[in-house]
KEMARMI-307589 format. One record per residue: residue in one letter; x, y, z of N, C-alpha, C in turn. Coordinates in steps of 0.05 Angstrom, whole numbers, plus 5000, padded with zeros to 4 digits. Layout:
<nodes>
aXYZXYZXYZ...
</nodes>
This chain:
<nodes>
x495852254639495452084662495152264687x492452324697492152414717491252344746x489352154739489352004765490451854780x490651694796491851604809492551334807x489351224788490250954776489750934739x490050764730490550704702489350434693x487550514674486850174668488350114644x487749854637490249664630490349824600x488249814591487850014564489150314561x489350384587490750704586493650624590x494650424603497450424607498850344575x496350104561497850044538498650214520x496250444522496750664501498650744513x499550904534501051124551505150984544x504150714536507450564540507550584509x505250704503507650684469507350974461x507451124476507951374473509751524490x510351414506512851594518514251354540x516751324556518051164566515951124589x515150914610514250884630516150734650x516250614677516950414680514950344696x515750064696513449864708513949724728x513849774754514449624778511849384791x513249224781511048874798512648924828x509848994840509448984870510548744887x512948604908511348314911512448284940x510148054952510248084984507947774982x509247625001508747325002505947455016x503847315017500447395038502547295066x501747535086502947415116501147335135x498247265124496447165136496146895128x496346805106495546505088498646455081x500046615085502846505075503246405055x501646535033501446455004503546554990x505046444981508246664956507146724937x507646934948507847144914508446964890x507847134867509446994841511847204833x514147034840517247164829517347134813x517146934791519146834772517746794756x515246854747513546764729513947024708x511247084683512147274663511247464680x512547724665511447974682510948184653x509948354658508848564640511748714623x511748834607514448824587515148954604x518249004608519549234614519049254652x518649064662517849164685521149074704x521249164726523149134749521949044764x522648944789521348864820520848984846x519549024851519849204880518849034904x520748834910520348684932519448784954x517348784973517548855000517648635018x518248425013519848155031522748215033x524048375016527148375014527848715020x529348764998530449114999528449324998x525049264994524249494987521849515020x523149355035522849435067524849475088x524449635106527449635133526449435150x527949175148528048955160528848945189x531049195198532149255214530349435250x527949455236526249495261524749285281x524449075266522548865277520748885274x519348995253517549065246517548935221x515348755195515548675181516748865154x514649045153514349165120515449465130x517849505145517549885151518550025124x517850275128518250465112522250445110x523850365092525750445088527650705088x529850805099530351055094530751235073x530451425071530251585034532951405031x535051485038537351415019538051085016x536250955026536550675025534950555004x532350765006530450714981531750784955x532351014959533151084926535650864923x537750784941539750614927537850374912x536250314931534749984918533150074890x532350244884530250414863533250364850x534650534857536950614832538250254814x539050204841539749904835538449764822x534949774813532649604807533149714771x534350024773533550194748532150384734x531050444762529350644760531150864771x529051134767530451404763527651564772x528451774780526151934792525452144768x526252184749524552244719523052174704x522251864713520851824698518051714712x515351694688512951584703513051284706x513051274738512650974741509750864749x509150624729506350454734506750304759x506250214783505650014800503749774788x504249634791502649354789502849044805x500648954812501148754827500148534813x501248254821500748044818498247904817x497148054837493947924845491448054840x491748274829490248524822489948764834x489348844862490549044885490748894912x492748944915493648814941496448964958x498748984938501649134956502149274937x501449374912501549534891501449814904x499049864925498650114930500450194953x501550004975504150054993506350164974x506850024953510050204939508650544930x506050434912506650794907505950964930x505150854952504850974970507951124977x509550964987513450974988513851194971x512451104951514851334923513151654932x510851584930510151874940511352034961x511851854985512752024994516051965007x516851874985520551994967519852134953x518452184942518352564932517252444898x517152204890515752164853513452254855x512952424843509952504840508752474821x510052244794508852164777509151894774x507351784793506951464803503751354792x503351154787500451114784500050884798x497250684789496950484805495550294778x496250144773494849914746492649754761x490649854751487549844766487249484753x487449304782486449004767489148894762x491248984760494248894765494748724737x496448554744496948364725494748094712x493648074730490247924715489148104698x488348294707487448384691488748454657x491948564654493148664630492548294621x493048124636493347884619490847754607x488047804628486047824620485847964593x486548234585485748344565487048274545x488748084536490647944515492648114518x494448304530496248554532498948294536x501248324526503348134525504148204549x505847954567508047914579510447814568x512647844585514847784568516447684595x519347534596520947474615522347634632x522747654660523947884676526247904655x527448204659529548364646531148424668x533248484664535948614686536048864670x536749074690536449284677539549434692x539849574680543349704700542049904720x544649804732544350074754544150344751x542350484758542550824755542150944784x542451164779542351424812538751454816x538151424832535351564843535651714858x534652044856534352234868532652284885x532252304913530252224931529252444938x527952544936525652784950523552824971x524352704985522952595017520552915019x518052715022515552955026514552785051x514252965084512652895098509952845101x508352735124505852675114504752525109x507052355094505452085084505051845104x506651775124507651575139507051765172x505751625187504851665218507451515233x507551535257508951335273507251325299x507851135323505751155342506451355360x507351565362506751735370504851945358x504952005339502352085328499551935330x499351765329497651495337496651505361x497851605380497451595406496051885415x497952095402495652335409492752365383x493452225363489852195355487752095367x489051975386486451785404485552065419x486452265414485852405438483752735418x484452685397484152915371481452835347x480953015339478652925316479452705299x482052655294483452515273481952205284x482252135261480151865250482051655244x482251335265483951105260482750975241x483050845224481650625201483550445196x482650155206484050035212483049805176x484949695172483649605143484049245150x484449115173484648845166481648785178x481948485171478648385179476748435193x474848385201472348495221473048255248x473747955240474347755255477047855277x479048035266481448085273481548335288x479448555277479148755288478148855313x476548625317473748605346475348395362x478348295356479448055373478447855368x476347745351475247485356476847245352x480047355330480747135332484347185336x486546985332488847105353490147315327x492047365327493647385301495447275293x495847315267497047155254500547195267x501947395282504147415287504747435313x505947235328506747135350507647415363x506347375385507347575415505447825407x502847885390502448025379498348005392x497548275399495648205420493248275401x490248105404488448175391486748375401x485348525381483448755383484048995368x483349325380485149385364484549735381x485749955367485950175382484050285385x483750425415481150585422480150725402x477450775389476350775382476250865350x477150605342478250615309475650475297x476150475276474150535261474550235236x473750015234474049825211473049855187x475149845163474349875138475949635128x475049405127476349205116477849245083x480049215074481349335053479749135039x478648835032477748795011475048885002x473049045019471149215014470649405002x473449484993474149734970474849584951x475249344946475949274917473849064905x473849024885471848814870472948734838x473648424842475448334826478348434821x478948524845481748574835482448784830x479549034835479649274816479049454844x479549774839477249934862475249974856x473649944877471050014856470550294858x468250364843469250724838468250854853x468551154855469151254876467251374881x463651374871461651374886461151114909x462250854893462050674916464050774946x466050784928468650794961467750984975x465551204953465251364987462051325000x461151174991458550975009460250825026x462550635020463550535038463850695073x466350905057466551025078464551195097x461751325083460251435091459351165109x458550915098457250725120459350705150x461550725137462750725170463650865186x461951125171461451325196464651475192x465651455172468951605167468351835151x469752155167468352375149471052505144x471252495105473452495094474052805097x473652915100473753175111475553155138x475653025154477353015175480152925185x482252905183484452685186484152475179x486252305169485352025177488751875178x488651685192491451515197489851255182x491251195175490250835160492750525176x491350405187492850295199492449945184x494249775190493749435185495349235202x495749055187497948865200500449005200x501549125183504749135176504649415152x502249505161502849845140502749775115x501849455103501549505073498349475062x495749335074494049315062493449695064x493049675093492950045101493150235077x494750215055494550475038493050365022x491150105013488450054993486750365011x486650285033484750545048485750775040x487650895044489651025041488851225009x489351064994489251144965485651164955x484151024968481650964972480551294977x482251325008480851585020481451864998x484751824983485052124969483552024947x483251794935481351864915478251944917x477351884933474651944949475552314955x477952354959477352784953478152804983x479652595006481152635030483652765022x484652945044487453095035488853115068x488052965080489652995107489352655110x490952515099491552155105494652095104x494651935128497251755126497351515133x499651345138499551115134501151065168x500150905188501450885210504050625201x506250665200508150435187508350275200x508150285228508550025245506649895256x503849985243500749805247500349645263x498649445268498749285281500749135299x502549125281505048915291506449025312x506149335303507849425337505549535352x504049645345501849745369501049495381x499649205366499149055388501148845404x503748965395506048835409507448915435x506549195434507849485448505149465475x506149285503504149325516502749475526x504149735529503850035537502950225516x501550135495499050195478496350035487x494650255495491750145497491449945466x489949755479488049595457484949495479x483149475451479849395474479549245445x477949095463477148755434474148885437x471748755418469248805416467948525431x467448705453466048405471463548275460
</nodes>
């Protein structure tokens, strides 16, 4: 397992050859306010990695923040996971908040994380069994915090000023201000002169599409992966589809701004310009 993602066919083989674990991604839509599926079947052997509950810091006012290493590993540890072993990500809907956790684990220090390309439609698509959530015991997670991965707006603020490249991943309607947002006290448009890559533009059915496409994408919008890049959204989670998008496309200077949208267009003393 070397890439970054895994199709449903490589994970099936890969799980009956050595231990994996399997984390179902889940986070209600905070635009359509659609719920997740909790309680339905999930893929064998899998745990939960809520980011509505413990697997975000609730405590900023910020929706989805990055948690602290040692708050993460308790919730990891608590869930049953262990930093030895390779964990699969997978989501509910096919890519959607799958790539925010391994985004997290990466940089807690797991460097043997993947991404289940097409999520759970897809393994179920392919006849691959589900089975009923499992409780698993508590174990220790060892946290290895690697910088880099995660921006804050101070960094944000001197890119506006540096070669480094904003890419902002929510809508084109949302991005240009045309319409309000979805989260109260929260201003439309978006940062001087960022760059829109709508996150569902990189995916098709559920899947990424491959990475001659993702990098036409990005070539069309004028993003040169050679250069920095901060990936920004609503709440820091669509942001790493771009994110994981850009290192698979062969970017090596990307992060994820954690407080996205929600605090830059909340924070009135951050420039924003709408597309007149």
């Amino acid at each position: 397992m070397s890439s970054v993602l895994l199709s449903v066919a490589e994970l099936a083989s890969s799980m009956q050859q050595k231990p994996i674990t399997l984390l179902r991604a889940l986070m209600d839509d905070p635009v359509s306010k659609t719920p997740d599926t909790r309680k339905a079947m999930v893929l064998p052997a899998s745990v939960d990695f809520d980011l509505d509950s413990e697997g975000s810091d609730h405590t900023t006012g910020f929706p989805h923040s990055m948690p602290s290493a040692e708050d993460l590993a308790i919730y990891l540890g608590n869930q049953g996971v262990t930093a030895n072993t390779p964990i699969v990500v997978y989501d509910t809907r096919g890519i959607y908040t799958a790539p925010r956790v391994w985004w997290m684990l990466k940089a807690l220090g797991h460097s043997d994380v993947y991404l289940l390309n097409g999520g759970q439609p897809a393994w179920e698509n392919a006849g691959l069994p589900v089975s009923e959530q499992q409780q698993y015991g508590k174990l220790t997670y060892q946290a290895t915090p690697r910088p880099g991965w995660f921006s804050n707006s101070s960094a944000v603020l001197q890119a506006l000023n540096t070669d480094a490249q904003l890419v902002d991943a929510r809508s084109s309607a949302r991005f240009k201000g045309e319409i309000s947002e979805p989260r109260k006290g929260v201003r439309a448009g978006h940062m001087p002169g960022a760059f829109n890559v709508p996150f569902d533009i990189l995916l098709k059915n559920g899947h990424f599409l491959p990475v001659s496409e993702l990098e036409n994408v990005f070539k069309g919008a004028h993003i040169d992966l050679r250069k920095p890049i901060i990936c920004t959204c609503g709440s820091g989670v669509t942001a790493c589809i771009i994110g994981v998008a850009a290192l698979m496309c062969g970017a090596t200077q990307v992060s994820v701004y954690d407080g996205s949208w929600s605090e830059w267009g909340a924070g009135t003393h951050y420039p924003v310009v709408t597309d007149e």
